[in-house]
ROLOBA-823806 format. One line per field, with one value per residue: residue in three letters; x, y negated, z of N, C-alpha, C in turn. Coordinates in steps of 0.001 Angstrom, whole numbers, plus 500000, padded with zeros to 6 digits. Atoms other than C-alpha are relative to their C-alpha. Layout:
BEGIN
rest [ALA, ...]
n_c1 [X, ...]
n_c2 [Y, ...]
n_c3 [Z, ...]
ca_c1 [X, ...]
ca_c2 [Y, ...]
ca_c3 [Z, ...]
c_c1 [X, ...]
c_c2 [Y, ...]
c_c3 [Z, ...]
***
This chain:
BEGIN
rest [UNK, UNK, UNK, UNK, UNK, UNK, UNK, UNK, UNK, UNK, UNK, UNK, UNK, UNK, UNK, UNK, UNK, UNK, UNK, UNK, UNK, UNK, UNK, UNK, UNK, UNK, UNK, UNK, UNK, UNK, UNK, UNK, UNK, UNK, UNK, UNK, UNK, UNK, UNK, UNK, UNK, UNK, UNK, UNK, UNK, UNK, UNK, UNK, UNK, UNK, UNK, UNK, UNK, UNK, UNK, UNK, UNK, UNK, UNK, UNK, UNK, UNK, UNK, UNK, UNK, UNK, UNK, UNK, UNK, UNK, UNK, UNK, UNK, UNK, UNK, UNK, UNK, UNK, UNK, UNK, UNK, UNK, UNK, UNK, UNK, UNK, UNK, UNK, UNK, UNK, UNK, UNK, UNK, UNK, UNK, UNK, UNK, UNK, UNK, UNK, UNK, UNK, UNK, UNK, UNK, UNK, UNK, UNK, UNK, UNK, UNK, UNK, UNK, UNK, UNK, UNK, UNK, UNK, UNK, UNK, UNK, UNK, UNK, UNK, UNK, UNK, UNK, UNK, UNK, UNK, UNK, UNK, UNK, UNK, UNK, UNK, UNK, UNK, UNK, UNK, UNK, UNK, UNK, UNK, UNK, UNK, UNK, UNK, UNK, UNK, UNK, UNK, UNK, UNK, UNK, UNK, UNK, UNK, UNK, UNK, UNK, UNK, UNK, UNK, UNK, UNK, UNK, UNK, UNK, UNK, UNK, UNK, UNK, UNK, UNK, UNK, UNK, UNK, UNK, UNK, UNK, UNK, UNK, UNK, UNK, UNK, UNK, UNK, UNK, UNK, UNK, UNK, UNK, UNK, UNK, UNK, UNK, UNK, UNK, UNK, UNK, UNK, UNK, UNK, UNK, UNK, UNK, UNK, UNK, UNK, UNK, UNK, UNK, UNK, UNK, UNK, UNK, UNK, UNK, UNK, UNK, UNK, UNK, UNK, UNK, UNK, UNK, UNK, UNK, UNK, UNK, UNK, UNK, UNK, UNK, UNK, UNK, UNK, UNK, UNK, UNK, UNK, UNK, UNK, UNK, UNK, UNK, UNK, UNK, UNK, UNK, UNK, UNK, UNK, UNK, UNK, UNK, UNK, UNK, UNK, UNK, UNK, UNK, UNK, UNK, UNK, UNK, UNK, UNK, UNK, UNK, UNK, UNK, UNK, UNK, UNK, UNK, UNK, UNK, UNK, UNK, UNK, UNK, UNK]
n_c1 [500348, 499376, 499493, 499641, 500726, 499352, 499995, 499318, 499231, 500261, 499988, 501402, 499995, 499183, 499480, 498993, 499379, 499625, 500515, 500966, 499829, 499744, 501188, 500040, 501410, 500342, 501231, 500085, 499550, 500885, 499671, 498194, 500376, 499310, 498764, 499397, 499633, 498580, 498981, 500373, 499886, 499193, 498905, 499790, 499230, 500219, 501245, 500574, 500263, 501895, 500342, 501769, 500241, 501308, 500896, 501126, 500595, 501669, 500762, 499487, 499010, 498572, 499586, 498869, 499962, 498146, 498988, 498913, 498937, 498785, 499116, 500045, 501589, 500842, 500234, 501181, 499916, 498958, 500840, 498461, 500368, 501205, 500006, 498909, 500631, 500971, 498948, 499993, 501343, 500306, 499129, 500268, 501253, 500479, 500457, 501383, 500414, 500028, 500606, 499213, 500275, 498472, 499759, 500576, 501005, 499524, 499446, 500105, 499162, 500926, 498743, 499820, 498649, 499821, 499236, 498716, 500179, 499830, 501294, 500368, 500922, 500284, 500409, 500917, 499735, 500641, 500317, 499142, 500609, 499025, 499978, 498937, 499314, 499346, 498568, 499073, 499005, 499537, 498376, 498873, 499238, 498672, 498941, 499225, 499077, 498603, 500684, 500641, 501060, 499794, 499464, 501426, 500445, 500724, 501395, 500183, 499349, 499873, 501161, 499791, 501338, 499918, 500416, 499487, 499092, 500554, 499043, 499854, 499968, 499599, 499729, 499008, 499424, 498560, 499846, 498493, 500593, 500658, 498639, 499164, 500122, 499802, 500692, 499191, 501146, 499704, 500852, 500804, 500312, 500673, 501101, 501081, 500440, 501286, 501457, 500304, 500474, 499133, 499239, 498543, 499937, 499798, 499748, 500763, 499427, 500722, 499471, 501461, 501307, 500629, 498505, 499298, 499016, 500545, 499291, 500810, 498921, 500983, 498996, 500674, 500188, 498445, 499436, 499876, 501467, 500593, 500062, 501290, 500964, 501394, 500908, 499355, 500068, 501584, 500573, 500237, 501809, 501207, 499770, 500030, 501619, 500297, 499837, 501026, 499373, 500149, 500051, 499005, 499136, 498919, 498897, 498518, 498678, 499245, 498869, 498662, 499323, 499422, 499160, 500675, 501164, 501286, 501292, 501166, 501685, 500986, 501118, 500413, 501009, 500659, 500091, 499320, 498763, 499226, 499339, 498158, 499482, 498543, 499469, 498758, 499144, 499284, 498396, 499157]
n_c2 [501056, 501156, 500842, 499600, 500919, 500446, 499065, 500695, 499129, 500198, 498889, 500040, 499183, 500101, 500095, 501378, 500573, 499324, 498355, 499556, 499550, 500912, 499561, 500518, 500880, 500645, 500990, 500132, 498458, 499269, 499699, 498934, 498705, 499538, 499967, 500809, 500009, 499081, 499937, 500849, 499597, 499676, 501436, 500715, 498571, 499726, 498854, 500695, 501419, 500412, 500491, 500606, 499533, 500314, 500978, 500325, 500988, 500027, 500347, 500945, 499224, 500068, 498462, 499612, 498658, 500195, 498418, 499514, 498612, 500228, 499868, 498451, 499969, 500948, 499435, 500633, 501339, 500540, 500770, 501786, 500984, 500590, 501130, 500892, 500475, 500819, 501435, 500901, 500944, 501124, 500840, 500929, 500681, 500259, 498746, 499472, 498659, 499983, 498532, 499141, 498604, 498886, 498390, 499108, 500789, 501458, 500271, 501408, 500941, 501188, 500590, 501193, 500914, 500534, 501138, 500497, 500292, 498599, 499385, 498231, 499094, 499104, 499272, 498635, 499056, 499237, 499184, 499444, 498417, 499447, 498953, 499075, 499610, 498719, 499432, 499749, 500963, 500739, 499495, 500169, 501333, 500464, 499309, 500898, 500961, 499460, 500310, 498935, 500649, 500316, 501641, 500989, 500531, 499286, 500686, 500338, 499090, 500772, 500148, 500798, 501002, 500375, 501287, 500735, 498682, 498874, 500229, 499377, 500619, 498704, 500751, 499515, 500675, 500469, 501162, 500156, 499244, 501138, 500443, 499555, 498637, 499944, 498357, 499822, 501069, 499146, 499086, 500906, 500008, 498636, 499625, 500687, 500175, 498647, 499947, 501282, 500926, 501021, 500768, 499674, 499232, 501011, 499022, 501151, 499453, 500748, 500848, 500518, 500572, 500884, 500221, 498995, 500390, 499373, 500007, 499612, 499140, 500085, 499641, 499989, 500972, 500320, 500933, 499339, 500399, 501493, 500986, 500454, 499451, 500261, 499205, 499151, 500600, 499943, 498381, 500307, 500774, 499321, 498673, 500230, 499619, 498846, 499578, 500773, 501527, 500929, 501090, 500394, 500647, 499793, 500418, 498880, 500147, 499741, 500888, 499973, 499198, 500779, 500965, 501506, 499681, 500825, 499932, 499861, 500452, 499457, 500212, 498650, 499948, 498828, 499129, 500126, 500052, 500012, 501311, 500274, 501854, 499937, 500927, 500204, 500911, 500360, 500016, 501225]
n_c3 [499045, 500932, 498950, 498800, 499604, 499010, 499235, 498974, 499029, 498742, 498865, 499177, 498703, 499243, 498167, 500108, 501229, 501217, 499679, 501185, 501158, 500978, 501213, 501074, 500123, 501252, 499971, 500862, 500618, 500987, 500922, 499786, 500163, 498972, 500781, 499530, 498549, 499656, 499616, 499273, 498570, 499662, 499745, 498744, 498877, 499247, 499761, 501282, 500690, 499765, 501356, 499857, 501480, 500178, 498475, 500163, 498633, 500382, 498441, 499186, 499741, 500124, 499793, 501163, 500461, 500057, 500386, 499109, 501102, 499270, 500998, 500488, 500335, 499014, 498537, 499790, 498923, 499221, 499452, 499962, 501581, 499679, 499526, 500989, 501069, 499916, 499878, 501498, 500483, 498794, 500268, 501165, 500367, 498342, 499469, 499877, 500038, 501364, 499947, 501484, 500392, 499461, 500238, 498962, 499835, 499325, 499137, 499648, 499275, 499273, 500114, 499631, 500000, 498816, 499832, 500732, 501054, 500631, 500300, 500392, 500805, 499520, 500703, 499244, 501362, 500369, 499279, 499635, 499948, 499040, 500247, 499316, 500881, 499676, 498935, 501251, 500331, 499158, 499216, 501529, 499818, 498625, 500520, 500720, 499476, 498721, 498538, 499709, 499495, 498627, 500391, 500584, 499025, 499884, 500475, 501314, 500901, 501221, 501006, 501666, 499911, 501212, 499799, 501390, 500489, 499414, 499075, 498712, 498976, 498650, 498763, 499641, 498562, 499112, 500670, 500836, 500840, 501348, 500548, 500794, 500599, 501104, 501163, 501575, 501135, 501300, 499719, 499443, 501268, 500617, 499586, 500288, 501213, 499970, 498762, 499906, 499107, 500702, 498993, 498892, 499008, 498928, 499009, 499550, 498544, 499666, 498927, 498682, 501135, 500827, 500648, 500603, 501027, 501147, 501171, 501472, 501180, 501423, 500797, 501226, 500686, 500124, 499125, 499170, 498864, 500663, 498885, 500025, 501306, 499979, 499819, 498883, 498237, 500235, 499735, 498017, 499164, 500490, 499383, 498391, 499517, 499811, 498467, 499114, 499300, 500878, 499586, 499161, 500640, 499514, 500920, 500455, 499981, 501123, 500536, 499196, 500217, 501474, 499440, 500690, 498702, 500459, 499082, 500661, 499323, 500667, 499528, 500100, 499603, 499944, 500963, 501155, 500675, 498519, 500541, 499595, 500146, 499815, 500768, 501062, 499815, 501451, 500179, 501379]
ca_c1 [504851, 505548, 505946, 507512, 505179, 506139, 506562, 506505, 508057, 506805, 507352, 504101, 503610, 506611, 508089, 511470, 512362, 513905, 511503, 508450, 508029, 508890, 505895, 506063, 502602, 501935, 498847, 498725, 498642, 495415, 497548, 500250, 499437, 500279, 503570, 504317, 503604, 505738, 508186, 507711, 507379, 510348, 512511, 511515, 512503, 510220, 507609, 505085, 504154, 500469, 498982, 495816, 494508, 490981, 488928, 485067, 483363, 479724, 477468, 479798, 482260, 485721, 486739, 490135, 490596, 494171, 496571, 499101, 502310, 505368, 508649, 507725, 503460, 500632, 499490, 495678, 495991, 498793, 497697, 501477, 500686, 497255, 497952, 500919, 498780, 495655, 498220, 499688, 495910, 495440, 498528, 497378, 493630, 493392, 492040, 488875, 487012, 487552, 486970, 489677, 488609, 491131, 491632, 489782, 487203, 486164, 488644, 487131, 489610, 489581, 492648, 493506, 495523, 497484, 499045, 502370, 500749, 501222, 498429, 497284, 495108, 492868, 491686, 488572, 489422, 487273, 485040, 487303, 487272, 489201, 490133, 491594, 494643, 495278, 497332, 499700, 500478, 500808, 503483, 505490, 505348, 506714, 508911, 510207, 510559, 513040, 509469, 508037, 504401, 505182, 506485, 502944, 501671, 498621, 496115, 496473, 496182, 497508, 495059, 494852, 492881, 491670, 491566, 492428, 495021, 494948, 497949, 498832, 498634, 501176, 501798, 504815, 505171, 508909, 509519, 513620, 512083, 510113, 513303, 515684, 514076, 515578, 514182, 515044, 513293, 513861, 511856, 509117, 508473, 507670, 505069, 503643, 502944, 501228, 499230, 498477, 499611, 500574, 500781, 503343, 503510, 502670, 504351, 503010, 504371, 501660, 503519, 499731, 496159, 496574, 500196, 502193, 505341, 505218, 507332, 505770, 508134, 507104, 509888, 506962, 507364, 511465, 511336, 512509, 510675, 508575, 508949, 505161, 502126, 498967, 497147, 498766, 498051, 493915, 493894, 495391, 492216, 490262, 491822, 492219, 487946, 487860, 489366, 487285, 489246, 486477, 485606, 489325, 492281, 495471, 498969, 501513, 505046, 507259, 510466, 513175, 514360, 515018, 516189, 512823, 510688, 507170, 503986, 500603, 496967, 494478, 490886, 488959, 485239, 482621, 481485, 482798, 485779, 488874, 490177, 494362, 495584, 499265, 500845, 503579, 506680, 507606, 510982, 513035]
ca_c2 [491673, 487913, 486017, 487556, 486720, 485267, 487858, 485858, 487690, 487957, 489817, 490796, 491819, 490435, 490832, 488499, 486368, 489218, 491773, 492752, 494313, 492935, 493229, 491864, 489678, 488795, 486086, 486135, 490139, 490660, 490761, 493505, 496992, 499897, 500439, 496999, 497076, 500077, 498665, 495276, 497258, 499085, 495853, 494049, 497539, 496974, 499816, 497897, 495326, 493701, 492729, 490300, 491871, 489976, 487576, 486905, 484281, 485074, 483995, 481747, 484860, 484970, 488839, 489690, 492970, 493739, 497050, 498410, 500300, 501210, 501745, 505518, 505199, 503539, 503752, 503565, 500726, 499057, 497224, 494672, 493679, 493094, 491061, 489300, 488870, 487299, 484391, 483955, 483000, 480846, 479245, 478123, 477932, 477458, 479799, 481464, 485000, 486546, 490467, 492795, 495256, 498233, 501834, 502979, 500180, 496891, 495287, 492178, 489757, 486596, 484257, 481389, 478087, 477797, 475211, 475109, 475212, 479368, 481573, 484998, 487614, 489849, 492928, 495402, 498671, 500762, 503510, 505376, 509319, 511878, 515229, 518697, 519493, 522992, 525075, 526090, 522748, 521215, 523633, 523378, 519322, 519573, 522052, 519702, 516799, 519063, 519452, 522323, 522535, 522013, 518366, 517151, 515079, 517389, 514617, 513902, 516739, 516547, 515272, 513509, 510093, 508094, 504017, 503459, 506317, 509754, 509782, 512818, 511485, 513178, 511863, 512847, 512720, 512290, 508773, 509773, 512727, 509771, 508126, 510467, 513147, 513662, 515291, 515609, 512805, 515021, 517841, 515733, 514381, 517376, 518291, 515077, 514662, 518608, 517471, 514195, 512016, 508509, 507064, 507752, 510103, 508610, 509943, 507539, 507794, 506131, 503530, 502726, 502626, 500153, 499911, 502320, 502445, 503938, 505500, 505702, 508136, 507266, 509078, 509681, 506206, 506201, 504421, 506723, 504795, 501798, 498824, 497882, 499973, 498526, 501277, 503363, 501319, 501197, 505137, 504854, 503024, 505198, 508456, 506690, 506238, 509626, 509775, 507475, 503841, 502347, 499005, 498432, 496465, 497699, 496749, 498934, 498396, 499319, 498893, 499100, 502292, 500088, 497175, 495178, 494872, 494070, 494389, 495156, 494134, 496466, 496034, 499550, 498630, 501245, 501933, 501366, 499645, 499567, 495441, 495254, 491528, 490361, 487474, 487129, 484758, 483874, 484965, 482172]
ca_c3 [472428, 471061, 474087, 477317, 479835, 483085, 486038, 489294, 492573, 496215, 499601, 501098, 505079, 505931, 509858, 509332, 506825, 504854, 505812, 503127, 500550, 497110, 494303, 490830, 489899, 485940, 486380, 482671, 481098, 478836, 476113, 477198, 476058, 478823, 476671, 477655, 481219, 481808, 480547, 482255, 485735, 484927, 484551, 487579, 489614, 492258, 493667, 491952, 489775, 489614, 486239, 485859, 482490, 482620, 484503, 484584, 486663, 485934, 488777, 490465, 491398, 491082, 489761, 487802, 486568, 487976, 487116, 488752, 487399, 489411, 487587, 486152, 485932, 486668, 490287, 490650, 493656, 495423, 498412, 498946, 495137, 495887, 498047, 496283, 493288, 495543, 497011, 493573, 492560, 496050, 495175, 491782, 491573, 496049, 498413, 498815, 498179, 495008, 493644, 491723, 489889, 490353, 488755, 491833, 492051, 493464, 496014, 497834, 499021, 501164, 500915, 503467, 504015, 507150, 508936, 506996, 503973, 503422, 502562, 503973, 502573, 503645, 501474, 502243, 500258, 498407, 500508, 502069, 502287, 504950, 504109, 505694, 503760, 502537, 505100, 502172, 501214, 504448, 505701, 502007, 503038, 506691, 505442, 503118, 505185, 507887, 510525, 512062, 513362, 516995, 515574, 514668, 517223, 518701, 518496, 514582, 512561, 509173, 506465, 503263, 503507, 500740, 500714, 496959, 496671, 498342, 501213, 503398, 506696, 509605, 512773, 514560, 518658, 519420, 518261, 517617, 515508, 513628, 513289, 512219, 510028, 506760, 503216, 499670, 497185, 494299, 496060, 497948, 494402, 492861, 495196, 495224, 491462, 491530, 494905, 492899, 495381, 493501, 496611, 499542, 502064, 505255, 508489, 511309, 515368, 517429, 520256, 521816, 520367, 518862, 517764, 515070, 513428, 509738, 507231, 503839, 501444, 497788, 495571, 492987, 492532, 492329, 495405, 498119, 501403, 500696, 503046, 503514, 501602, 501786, 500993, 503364, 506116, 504890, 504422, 508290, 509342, 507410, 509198, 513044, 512327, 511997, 515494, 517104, 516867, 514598, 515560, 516719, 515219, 514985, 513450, 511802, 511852, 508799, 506897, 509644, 508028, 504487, 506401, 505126, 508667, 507638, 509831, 508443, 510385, 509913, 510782, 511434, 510953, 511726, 508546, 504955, 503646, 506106, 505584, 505581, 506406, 505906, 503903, 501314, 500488, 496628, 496098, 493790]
c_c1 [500700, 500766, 500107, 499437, 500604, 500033, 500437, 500367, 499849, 499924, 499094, 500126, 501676, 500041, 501195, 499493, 500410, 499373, 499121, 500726, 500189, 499073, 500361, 498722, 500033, 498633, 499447, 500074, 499054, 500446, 501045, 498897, 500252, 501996, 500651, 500095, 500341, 501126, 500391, 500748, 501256, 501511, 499874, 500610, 498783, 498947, 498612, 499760, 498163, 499642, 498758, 499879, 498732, 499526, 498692, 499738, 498386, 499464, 500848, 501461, 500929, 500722, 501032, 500141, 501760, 500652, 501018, 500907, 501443, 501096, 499731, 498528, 499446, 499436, 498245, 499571, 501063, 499311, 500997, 499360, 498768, 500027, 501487, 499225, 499075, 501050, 500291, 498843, 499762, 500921, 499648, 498960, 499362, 499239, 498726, 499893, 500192, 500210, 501023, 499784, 500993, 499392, 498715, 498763, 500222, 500675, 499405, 501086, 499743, 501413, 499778, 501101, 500069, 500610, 501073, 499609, 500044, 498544, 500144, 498739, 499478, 498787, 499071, 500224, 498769, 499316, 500929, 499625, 501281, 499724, 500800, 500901, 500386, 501190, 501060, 500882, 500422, 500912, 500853, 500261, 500659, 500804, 501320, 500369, 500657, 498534, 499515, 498443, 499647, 500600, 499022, 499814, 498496, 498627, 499794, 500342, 500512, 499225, 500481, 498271, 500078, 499777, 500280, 500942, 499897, 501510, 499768, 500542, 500937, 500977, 500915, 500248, 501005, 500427, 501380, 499793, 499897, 500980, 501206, 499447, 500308, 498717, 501120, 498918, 499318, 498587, 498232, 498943, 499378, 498653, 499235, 499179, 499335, 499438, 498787, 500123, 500596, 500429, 501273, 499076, 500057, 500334, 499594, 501095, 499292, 500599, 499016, 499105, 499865, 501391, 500664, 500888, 499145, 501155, 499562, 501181, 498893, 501455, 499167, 500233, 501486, 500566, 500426, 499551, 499680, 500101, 498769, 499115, 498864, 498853, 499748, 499175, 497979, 499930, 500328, 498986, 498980, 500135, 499871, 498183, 499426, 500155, 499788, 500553, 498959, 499267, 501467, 500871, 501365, 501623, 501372, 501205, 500825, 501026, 500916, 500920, 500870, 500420, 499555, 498789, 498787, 498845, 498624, 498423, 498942, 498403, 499011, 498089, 499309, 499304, 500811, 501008, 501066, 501081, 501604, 500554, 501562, 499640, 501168, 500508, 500258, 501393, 500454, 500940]
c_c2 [498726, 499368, 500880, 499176, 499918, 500947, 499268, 501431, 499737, 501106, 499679, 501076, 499873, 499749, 499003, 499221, 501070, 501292, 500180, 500721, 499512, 500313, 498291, 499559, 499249, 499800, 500615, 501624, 500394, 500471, 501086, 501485, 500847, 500048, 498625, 499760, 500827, 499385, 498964, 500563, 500345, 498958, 499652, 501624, 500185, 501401, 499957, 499045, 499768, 499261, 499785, 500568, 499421, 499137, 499686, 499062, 499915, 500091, 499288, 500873, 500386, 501373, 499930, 501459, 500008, 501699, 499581, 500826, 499762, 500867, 501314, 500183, 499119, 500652, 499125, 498991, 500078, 498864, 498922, 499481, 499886, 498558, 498799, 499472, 498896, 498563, 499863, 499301, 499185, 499203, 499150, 499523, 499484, 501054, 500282, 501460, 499954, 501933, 500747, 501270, 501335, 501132, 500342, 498772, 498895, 499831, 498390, 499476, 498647, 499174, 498596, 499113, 500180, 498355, 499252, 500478, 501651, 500473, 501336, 500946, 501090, 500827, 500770, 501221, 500137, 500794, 500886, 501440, 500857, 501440, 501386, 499739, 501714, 500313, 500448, 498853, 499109, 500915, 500042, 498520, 500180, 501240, 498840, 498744, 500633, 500430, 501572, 499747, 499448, 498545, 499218, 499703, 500680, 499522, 499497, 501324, 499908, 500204, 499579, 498816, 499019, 498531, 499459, 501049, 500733, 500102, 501010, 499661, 501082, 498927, 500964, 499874, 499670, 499110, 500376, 500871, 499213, 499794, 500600, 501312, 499710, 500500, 499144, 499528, 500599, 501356, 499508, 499582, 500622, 499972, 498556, 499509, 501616, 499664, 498748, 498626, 498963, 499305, 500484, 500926, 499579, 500701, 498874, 500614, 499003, 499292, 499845, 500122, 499386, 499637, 501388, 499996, 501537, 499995, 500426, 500388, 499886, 500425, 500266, 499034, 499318, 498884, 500796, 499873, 498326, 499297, 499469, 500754, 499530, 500996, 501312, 499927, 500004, 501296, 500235, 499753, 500711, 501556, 499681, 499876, 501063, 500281, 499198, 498905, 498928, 498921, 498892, 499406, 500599, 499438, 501363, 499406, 501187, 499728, 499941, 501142, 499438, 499117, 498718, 499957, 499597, 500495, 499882, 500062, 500406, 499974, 501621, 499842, 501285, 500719, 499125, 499409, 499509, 498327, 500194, 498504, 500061, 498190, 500157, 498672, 500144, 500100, 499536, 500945]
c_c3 [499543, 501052, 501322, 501081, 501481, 501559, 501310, 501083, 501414, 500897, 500718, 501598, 500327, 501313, 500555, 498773, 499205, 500219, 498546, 499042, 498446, 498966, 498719, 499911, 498403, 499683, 498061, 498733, 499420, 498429, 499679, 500049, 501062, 499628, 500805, 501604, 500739, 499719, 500887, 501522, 500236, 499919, 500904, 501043, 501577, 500092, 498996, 499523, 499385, 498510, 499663, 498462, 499583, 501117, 499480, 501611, 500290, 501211, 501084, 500750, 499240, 499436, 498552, 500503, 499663, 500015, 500697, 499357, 500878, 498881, 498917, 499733, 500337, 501408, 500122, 500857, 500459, 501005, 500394, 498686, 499960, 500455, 499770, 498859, 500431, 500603, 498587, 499627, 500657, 499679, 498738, 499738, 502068, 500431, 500286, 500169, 498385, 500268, 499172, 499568, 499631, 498853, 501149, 500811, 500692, 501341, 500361, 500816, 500327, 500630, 501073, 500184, 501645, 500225, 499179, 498380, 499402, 499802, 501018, 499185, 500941, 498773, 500402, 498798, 499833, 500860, 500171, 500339, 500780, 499636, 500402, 498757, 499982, 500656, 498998, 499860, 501117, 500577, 498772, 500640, 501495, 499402, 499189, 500533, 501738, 501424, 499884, 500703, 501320, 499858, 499935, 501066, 500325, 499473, 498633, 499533, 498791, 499463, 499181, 500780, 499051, 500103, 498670, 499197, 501074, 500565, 500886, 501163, 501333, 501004, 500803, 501825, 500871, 498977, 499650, 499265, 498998, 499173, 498944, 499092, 498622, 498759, 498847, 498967, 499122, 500244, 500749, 498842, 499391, 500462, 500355, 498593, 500014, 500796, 498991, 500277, 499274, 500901, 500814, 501043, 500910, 501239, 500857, 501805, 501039, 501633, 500913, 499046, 499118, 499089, 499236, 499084, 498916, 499197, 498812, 498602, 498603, 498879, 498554, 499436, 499202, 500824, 501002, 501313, 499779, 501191, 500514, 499056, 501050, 500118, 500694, 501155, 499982, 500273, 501402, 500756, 499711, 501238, 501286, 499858, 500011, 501562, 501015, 500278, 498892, 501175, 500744, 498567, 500390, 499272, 500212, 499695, 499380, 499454, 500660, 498732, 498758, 500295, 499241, 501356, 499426, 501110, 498789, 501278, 499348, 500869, 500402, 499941, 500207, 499049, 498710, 499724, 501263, 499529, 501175, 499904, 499788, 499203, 498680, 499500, 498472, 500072, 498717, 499642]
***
């Protein structure tokens, strides 16, 4: 690699000032082999890092062809560095609609200015897909994170739901349960690289219809719980339309446990792609 290319830095779905999540964004990456954007990812440290590798404008549309790689692989979508990457572009070329072509297909996005001059974003995933999970491996995972089946919240069973990456979904009904349940990274890990899962493990604890905190365990990624996942919070929308909240809006609340609060605004239409809103802050 000749020239070290410039790796800007932004927290997306932030709740304070020091809440979000932190994603790496290199505008400039058609020339970086995977070799290089491993190692790239694994310098900046965060979960992941976003890498424009291509852009076409043919027919008046806007579409970069963006990768994903968190410190240890690539991760077929990230939905914070999505939307860290589409502000970086609003920030430099201004805001609009524009298309990224993913690992796991097209992502339309739809960037605006506010008042104070910030941007947000709003993403529609991919078709989204909901799935039992074998009884095998869903008592190995609550096993492993300290739960028994009388812990699951009655009205969510556990699944696997798909919005970009494939996320076992488990909802918990004693919110200090939520709170305090341990596991073991190391072991968690394991069985998520044999299930597949690149994403995180989403445990969820539903406050109201429309409100839900979220802890998303991603040790596959050598992050142990992520402060904000994007595609978390989509496969969420995808799984609550399974249980009858489509046409509704809801927001997830994340990141206390890491001591990065972030909020995520998810849309639930009634059919196809489940759109996740937020923002993100350039960290100098």
């Amino acid at each position: 690699m000749a020239d070290a290319p410039q790796v800007l830095r932004y927290s997306a779905f932030a709740a304070t000032p020091d809440g979000g999540n932190p994603a790496g964004v290199v505008l400039e990456a058609s020339g970086l082999d995977d070799a290089d954007m491993q190692r790239i990812a694994a310098d900046v440290g965060y979960s992941e890092t976003a890498f424009v590798v291509g852009r076409s404008d043919a027919d008046g549309e806007q579409r970069f062809r963006v990768r994903y790689w968190s410190p240890a692989a690539e991760v077929p979508f990230c939905g914070h560095a999505t939307v860290a990457t589409a502000i970086a572009l609003a920030e430099r070329d201004g805001a609009g609609a524009v298309v990224f072509d993913t690992n796991t297909g097209a992502v339309a996005l739809r960037s605006s200015a506010d008042a104070a001059g910030g941007f947000t974003v709003s993403f529609t995933s991919v078709e989204p897909e909901v799935r039992d999970l074998d009884p095998a491996v869903r008592d190995r995972l609550l096993a492993l994170l300290g739960l028994a089946h009388s812990d699951v919240d009655s009205r969510f069973p556990v699944q696997e739901a798909f919005a970009g990456n494939w996320h076992p979904i488990v909802f918990l009904a004693d919110r200090e349960l939520f709170h305090q349940f341990r596991f073991s990274p190391a072991e968690v890990a394991a069985l998520m690289r044999e299930q597949g899962w690149l994403g995180t493990v989403t445990v969820l604890h539903a406050t109201s219809p429309s409100e839900y905190e979220a802890r998303n365990l991603f040790p596959v990624g050598r992050i142990t719980e992520d402060p904000a996942t994007g595609s978390a919070a989509a496969s969420t929308g995808a799984y609550l339309r399974e249980r009858g909240l489509a046409g509704q809006t809801i927001r997830i609340r994340q990141g206390a446990h890491v001591g990065r609060p972030s909020e995520l605004v998810v849309d639930i239409p009634k059919t196809g792609g489940i759109e996740v809103s937020g923002g993100a802050t350039r960290i100098v």
